[in-house]
N, C-alpha and C positions, 0 to 999 in steps of 0.2 A: 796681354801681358802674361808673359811664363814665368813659374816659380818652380826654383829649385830647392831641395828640403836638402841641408847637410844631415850626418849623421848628430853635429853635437846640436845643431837647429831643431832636429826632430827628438831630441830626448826633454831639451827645454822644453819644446810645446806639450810634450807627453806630461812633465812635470807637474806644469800649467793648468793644463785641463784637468788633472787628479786633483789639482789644489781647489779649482773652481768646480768639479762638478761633484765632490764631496767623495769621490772614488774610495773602495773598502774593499776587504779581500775577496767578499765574492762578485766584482765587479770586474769584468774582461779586464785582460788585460792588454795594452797596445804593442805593436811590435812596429820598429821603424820601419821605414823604406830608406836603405844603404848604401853606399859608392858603388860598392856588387852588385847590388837588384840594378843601377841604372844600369854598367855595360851588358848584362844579362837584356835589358832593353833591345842597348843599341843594338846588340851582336842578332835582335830575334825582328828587327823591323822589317825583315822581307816576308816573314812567316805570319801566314792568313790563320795558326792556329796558336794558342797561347795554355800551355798548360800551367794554370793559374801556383799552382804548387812551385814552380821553376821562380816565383817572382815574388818571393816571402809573402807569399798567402796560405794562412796553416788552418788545417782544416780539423782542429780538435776542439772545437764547439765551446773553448773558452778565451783563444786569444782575439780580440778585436780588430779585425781585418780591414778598417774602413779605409785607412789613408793607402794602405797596400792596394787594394781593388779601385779605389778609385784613382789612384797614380798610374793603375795598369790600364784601364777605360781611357784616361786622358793620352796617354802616350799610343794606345794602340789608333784609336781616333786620327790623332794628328799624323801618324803611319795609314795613313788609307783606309784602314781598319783592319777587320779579322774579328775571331771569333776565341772569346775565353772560356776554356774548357775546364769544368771543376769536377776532377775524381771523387770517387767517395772518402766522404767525410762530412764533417759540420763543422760550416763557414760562419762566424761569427761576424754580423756586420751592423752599424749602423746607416743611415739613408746615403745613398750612391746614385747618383745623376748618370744615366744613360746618354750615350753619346750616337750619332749617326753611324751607320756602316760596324759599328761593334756589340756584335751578339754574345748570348752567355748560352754554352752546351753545359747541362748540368747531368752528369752519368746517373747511373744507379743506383741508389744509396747516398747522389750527393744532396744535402742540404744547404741550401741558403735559409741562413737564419736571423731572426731578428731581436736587436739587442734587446733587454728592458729595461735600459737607462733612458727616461725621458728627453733627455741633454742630448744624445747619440743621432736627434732626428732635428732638421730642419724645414722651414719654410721657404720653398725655391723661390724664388723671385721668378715672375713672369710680366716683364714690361709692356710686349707688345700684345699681350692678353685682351678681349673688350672688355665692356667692362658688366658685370650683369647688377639689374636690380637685385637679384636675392644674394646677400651674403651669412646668414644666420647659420648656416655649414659648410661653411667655403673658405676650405685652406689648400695647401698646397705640401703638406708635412707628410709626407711617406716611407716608407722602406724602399722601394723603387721609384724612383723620377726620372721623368722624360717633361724636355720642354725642345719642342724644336728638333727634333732625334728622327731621324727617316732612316729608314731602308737598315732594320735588325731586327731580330727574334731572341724569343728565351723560349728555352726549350729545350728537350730531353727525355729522359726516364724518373729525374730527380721530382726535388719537393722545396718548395717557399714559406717558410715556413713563420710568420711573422713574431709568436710569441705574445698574442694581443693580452690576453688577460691577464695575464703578471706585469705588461708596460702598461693598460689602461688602470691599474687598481696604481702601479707606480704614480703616473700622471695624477689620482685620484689624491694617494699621501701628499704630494707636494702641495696641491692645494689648500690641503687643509691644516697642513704645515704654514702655513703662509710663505715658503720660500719662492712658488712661484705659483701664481694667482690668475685662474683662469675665471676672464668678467661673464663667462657666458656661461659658468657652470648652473646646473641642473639640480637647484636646489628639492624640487618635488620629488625627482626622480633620484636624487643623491646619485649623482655621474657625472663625470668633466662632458662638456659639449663636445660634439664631431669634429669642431673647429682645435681641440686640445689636442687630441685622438692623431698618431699617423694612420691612413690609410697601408695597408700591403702596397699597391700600384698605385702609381698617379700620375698619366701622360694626358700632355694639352700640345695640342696643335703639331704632332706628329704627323708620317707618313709612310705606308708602307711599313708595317710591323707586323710581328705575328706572334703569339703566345702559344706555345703548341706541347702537349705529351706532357705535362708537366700535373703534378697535385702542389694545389696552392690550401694555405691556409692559415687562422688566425691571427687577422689582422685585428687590430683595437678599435678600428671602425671600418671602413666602407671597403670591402674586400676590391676590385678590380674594376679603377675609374679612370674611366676613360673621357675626354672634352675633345671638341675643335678638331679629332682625327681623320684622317681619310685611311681610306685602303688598309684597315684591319680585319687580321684573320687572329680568330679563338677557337682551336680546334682541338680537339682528345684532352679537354682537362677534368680533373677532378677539383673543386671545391669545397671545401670545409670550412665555413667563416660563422662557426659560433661562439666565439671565445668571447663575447662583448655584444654591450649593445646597439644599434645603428648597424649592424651589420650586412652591410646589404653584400649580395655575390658580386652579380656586375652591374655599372651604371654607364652608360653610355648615353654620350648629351654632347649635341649638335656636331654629330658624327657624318660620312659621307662615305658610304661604301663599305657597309660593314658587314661581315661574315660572322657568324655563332652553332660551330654546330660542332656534334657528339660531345655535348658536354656534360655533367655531371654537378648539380649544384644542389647544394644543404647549407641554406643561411639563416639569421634570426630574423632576418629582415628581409626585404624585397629579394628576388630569384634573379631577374633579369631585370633591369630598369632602365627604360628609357627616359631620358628627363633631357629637358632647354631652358637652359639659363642664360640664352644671351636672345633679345628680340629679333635679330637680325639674321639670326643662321637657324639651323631648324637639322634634328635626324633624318637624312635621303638616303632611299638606297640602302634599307638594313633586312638582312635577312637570318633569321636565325629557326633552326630545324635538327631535330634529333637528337633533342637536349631532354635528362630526367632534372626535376626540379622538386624540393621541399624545402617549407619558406614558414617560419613564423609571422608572414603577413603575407605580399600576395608574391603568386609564382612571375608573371610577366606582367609587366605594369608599364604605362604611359605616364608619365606624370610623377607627384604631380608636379614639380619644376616644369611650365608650361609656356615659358616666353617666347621661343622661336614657332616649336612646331615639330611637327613628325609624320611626313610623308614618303608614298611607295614602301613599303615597311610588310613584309612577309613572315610569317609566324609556321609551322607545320611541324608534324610528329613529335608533339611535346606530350611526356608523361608527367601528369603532378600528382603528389600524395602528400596528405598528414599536413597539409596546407591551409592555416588559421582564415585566411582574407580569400580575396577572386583568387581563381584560375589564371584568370582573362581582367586586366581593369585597363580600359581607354579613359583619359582622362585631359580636359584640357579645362582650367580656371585661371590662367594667368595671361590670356589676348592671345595664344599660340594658333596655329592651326592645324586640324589630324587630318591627313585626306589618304585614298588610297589607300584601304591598311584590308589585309587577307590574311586570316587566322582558320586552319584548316585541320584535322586530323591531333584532334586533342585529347587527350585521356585521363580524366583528374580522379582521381581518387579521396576519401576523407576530407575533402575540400570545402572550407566554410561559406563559398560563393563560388555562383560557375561565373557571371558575365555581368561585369560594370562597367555601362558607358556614361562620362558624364561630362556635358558642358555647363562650367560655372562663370565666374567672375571675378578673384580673391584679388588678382593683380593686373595687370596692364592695362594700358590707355580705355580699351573698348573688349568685351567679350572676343575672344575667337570663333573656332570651326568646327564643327566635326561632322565630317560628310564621308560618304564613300568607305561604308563598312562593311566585310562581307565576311563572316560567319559561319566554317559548316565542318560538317565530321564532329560534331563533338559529342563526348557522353561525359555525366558529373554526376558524380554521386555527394550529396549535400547530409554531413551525420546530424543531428540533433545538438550535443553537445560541444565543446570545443575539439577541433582534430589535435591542438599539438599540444594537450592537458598534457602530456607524462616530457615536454620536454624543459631540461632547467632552465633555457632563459625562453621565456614566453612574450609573444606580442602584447599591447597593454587589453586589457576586456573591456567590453562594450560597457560605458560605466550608464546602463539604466537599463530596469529587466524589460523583454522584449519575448515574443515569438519569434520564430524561425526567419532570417530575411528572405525575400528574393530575389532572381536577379533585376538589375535594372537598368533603364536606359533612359536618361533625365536632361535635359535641357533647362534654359530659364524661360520666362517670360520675354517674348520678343526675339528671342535667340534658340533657334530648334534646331536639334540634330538630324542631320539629311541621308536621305541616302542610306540604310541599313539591312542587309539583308542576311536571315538567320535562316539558317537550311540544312537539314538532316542532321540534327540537335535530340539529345537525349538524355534529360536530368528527371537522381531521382532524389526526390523531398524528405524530409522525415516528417510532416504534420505533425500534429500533436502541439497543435496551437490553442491555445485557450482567450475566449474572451475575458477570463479572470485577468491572465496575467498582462493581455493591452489589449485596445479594440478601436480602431477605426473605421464607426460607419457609416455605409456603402453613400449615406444622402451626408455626410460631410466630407465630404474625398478633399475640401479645400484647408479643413484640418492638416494636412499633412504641410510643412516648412518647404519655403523654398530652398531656405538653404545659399542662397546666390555667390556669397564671401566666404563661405566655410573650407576649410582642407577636405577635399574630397576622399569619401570614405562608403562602401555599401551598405553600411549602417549609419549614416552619415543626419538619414531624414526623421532618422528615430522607428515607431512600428510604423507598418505598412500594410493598406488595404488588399493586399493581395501576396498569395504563397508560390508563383511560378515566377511572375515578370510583372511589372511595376513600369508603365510607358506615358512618361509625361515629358509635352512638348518635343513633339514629334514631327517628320514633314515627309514621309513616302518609308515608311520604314512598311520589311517582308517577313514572315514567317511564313514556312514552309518545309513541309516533313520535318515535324516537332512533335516529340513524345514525352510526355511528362506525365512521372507519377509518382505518389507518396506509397508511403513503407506506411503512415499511420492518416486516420481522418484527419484534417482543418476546415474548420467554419467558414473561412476566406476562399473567394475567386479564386482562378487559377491565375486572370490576367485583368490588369486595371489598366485602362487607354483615356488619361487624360489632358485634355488639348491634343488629339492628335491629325496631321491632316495626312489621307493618300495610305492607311494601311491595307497590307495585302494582308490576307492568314487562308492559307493552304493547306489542307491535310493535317490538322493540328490537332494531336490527340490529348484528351484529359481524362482522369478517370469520372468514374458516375458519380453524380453527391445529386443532394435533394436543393442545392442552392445553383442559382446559372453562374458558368465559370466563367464568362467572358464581360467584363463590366465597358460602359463605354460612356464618357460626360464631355461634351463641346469635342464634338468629332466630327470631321467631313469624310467625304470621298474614301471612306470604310469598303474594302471588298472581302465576303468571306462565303464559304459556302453552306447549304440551306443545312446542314449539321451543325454547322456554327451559330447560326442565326437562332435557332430555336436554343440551343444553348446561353444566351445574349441577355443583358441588362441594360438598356438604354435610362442614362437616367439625365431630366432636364436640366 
């Protein structure tokens, strides 16, 4: 069904909406779409380009552009498409549904911006969606939507600019106004949930798209989410998504063919997120490389949204710095499975963990997978204290005092991670571990939790008997040209192997202590060389 909007049709609903959504003077203001903007339509349907300006879309960063821009997307759409082109200025809008075949060229200086009228943003309807178990942050309320939208790009010199933390503290008043009542707010944490929150982006079951040249940022929650996509390209952007919390940069979940590279992210939250929210579909095919990343949690993350899976998945020439959580976190607790994953040529800086792999249990039918890991080029440098203390919105802290973690690679009972192999690896520690402040010893290593249902975390197990790497339930995992060393002394191993079967350790340097760095409890088919050995702790 097509709708035509009159001139005196579109001042009523203006009216309307001012009446219902409490509208005040420093509240956009709307401008219709007019008998003139439609032949300005007709007159431009052969033309593949659309300068957004020619079709009462005003770019002075206070008139409310939504019905304008999205009458233009819908008409260009049903003309085959073409591409809307926005000079410089600032586009004032609220949530706009992307349509097939019609892209947005945003110039130099132009901004797309986002209202901060809660009311301004919808929840798109997606019928033929599956359906996932987790919904506890799963909406569909953005500044950008795409549901079904193939073959277009956003893209430019410009900037997206969402406006999160003036809309999220909006969203925040309403609640507590009681005008409108968000059931999943965050009473501990005093925040609306992610579920109140629009994302900046939010495309499910696209194809063929490409985000490209563009600086994105401040979204009020999850900066650029992406579901169910195929054949996406992110390329030459800058991110800035700290205006809020939940802020993740990008999340991509049960994607197929995805591209991530020269990109530029600083989020409060996860850097790059892969996550699977539906059991049936799973991440294929993702490669992403020559991305800088700083994250008040971690930089590249698996998880932990775990129900499909994340397979063939390529990682390489990632810088991270001033990064609270992992470098590096593989993670699968929900039945999914990781297979095939190559992470190569890493460089973390101030990073509060280099490497966590973890198979849990929290959700689906039966544990999952994680096999086929391969590990190499990397160097981390791990500070003592928190890396992102001097920044204002902070990931939550480890709530119980601890030594330093290390990295680790965990499995459950009955369900061992396969396959792993760590190779020309270079982290350095800060020690300065006390058994004052926790101690796990070496003849109770069964003290340490399994942990099995928990949200996967590298602090997750609480202290840990060991300052390099932490290896439990294990089945052919490698290390090999691995150098590790501390800035200060620790009382603890370098490495704790328990339940492990089939480990290789190759050329693995540690520095000298008066304790053996190498622990080892219910291990088989152990290979190491006679430097290692004499180094070694066999305990019954």
């Amino acid at each position: 069904m097509k709708y035509r909007l009159s001139c005196h049709t579109s001042v009523f609903c203006i009216f309307v909406m001012m009446f219902l959504f409490g509208a005040c003077k420093d509240v956009a203001k709307t401008k219709p779409v007019d008998a003139e903007v439609k032949k300005t339509y007709q007159k431009k349907t052969n033309n593949k380009e659309y300068l957004v300006t020619d079709f009462d879309v005003v770019g002075d960063g206070i008139t409310l552009n939504t019905i304008a821009i999205q009458t233009l997307i819908n008409r260009v759409h049903e003309n085959k498409g073409g591409t809307l082109v926005f000079p410089k200025g600032q586009y004032l809008s609220g949530s706009l549904v992307m349509k097939s075949n019609v892209s947005f060229y945003l110039k130099e200086d132009a901004v797309l911006l986002g209202s901060t009228n809660p009311y301004h943003y919808k929840d798109v309807p997606m019928p033929d969606r599956p359906q996932s178990p987790k919904r506890d942050d799963y909406s569909n309320m953005a500044f950008l939507v795409a549901y079904k939208a193939n073959n277009f790009k956003i893209y430019g010199e410009g900037k997206i600019d969402g406006q999160g933390r003036k809309l999220a503290l909006a969203v925040d008043s309403l609640h507590h106004s009681g005008e409108r009542i968000d059931p999943k707010y965050n009473y501990r944490r005093m925040r609306p949930n992610e579920t109140a929150r629009p994302k900046l982006l939010r495309f499910s079951m696209c194809k063929n798209v490409g985000i490209l040249d563009l600086n994105l940022q401040n979204g009020s929650c999850w900066g650029l989410s992406f579901e169910l996509c195929e054949k996406l390209k992110l390329d030459n952007l800058k991110i800035v998504n700290r205006a809020y919390w939940n802020n993740d940069g990008m999340d991509i979940t049960d994607c197929r063919n995805v591209q991530i590279t020269n990109c530029d992210v600083n989020s409060a939250d996860d850097g790059i997120c892969l996550k699977s929210y539906f059991p049936n579909f799973y991440n294929d095919s993702i490669y992403i490389a020559n991305c800088t990343i700083k994250s008040s949690a971690s930089a590249i993350k698996f998880g932990t949204a775990s129900y499909g899976g994340f397979k063939n998945v390529t990682i390489e020439n990632i810088e991270v710095f001033d990064t609270f959580r992992s470098a590096i976190a593989i993670e699968s607790v929900d039945g999914g499975d990781i297979e095939n994953i190559k992470v190569s040529n890493i460089i973390a800086k101030n990073t509060g963990n280099a490497i966590f792999i973890r198979l849990g249990h929290r959700g689906g039918k039966a544990p999952g997978s994680v096999k086929n890991i391969y590990l190499t080029d990397i160097k981390v440098e791990v500070p003592f204290g928190r890396p992102d203390i001097d920044y204002d919105l902070r990931g939550p802290e480890v709530d119980f005092f601890h030594n330093p973690f290390p990295s680790s690679i965990v499995g459950i009972p009955g369900h061992s991670i396969e396959n792993v192999s760590i190779e020309n690896v270079e982290i350095t520690y800060p020690g300065r571990a006390t058994k004052g402040m926790a101690y796990v010893p070496l003849s109770r290593l069964e003290q340490v939790p399994e942990k099995i249902k928990d949200y996967p975390e590298f602090s997750m197990f609480g202290e840990l008997p060991a300052w390099a790497f932490y290896v439990k339930h294990t089945n052919n995992i490698t290390f090999k040209n691995v150098k590790l060393q501390l800035e200060n002394p620790d009382f603890r191993p370098a490495f704790v192997f328990h339940n492990v079967k089939g480990a290789h350790l190759n050329a693995v340097n540690v520095p000298k202590a008066t304790q053996k760095q190498f622990v080892f409890k219910e291990h088989k088919n152990v290979v190491f060389s006679d430097n290692i050995k004499e180094n070694s702790l066999i305990i019954k």
